[in-house]
N, C-alpha and C positions, 0 to 999 in steps of 0.2 A: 129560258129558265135554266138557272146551274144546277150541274150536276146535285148538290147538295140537297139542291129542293126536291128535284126530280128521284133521287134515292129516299128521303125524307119522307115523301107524299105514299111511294111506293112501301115502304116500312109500314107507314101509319096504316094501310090498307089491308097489308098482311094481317098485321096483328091485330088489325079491329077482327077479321077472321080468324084468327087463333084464339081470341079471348071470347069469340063468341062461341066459337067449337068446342073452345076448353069450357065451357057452362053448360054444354049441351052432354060430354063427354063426362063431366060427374057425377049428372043424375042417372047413371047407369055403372061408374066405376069409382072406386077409392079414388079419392083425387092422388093420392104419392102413386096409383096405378098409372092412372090417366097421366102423370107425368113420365114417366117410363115412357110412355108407348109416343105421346108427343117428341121425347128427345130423341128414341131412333128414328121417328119420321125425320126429326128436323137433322141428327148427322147427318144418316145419306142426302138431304138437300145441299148439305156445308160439302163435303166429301166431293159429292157429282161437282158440285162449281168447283172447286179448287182443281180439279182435275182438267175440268174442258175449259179452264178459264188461260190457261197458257203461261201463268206464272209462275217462273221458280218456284220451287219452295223452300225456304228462310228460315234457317237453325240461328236463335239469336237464342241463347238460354236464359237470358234476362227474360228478355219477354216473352218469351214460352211461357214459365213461370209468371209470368203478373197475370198471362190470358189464362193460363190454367186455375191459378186463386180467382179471377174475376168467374169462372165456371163456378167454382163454390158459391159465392157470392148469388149465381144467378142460379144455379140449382137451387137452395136455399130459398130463395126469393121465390122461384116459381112453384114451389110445394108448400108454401105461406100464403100466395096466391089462389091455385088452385083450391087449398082446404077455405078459402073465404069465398071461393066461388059456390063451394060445394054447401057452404051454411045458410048462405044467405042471397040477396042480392048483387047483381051482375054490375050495378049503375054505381054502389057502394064499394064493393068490392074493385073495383077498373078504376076509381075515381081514387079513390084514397089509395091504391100501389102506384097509382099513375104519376103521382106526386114525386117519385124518383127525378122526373126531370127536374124538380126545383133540388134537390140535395147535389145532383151533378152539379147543376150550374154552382153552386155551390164551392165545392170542390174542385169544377174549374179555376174557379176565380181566386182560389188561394191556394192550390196550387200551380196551377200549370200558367199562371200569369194572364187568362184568359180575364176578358171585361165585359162587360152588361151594360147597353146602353140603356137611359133612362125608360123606353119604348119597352125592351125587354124585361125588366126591374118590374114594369106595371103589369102587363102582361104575365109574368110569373103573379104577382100579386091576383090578380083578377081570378089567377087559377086556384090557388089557395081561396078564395072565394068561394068559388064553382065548388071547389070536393065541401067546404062544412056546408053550402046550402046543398048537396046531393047526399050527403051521410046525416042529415035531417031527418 
């Protein structure tokens, strides 16, 4: 298995755990609370790795700045998130944010020159499927 997958598989696991915490965690808190208390868990998770992980650490000011706008972006995102957790359904709510993968691939493929073979093209399709028959 590559690296890719084996990170990939690992991701997906986490965050089926965080999305289900973070549903569990609004019916007792403001979901913009419940985001608070999620992002200093999740720094000192970043933080500890960077640290015991061995690797420099890379002053690129460019990309400082696009990883810090992509923080807005995902702060944002996860307080949009969170308040749809907190309204409604878990299956609605995870289904339809989830869809971010299709706007990436997206944006891969016009800008960064990335391509989508046919396999992936349907596969994306199937999932836009999945969210309108799960937001039914």
């Amino acid at each position: 298995m590559s690296k890719t997958i084996t990170f990939a598989v690992g991701a997906m696991l986490l965050y089926t755990g965080w999305a289900f915490l973070a549903k569990v965690a609004t019916g007792g808190l403001p979901a913009e609370q419940a985001v608070v208390y999620t992002y200093t868990a999740g720094i000192g998770v970043a933080v500890t790795y960077v640290l015991f992980s061995g690797d420099a650490i890379v002053a690129a000011p460019g990309s400082i700045g696009i990883a810090l706008v992509a923080g807005l972006f995902l702060g944002g995102g996860t307080i949009a998130y969170y308040l749809a957790l907190g309204s409604g359904s878990a299956a609605i709510a995870t289904s339809i944010s989830g869809m971010y993968i299709l706007g990436t691939a997206i944006l891969a493929v016009v800008f960064l020159d990335e391509s989508l073979t046919m396999v992936e093209i349907t596969g994306l399709g199937f999932a836009v499927v999945a969210v309108i028959l799960l937001s039914r």
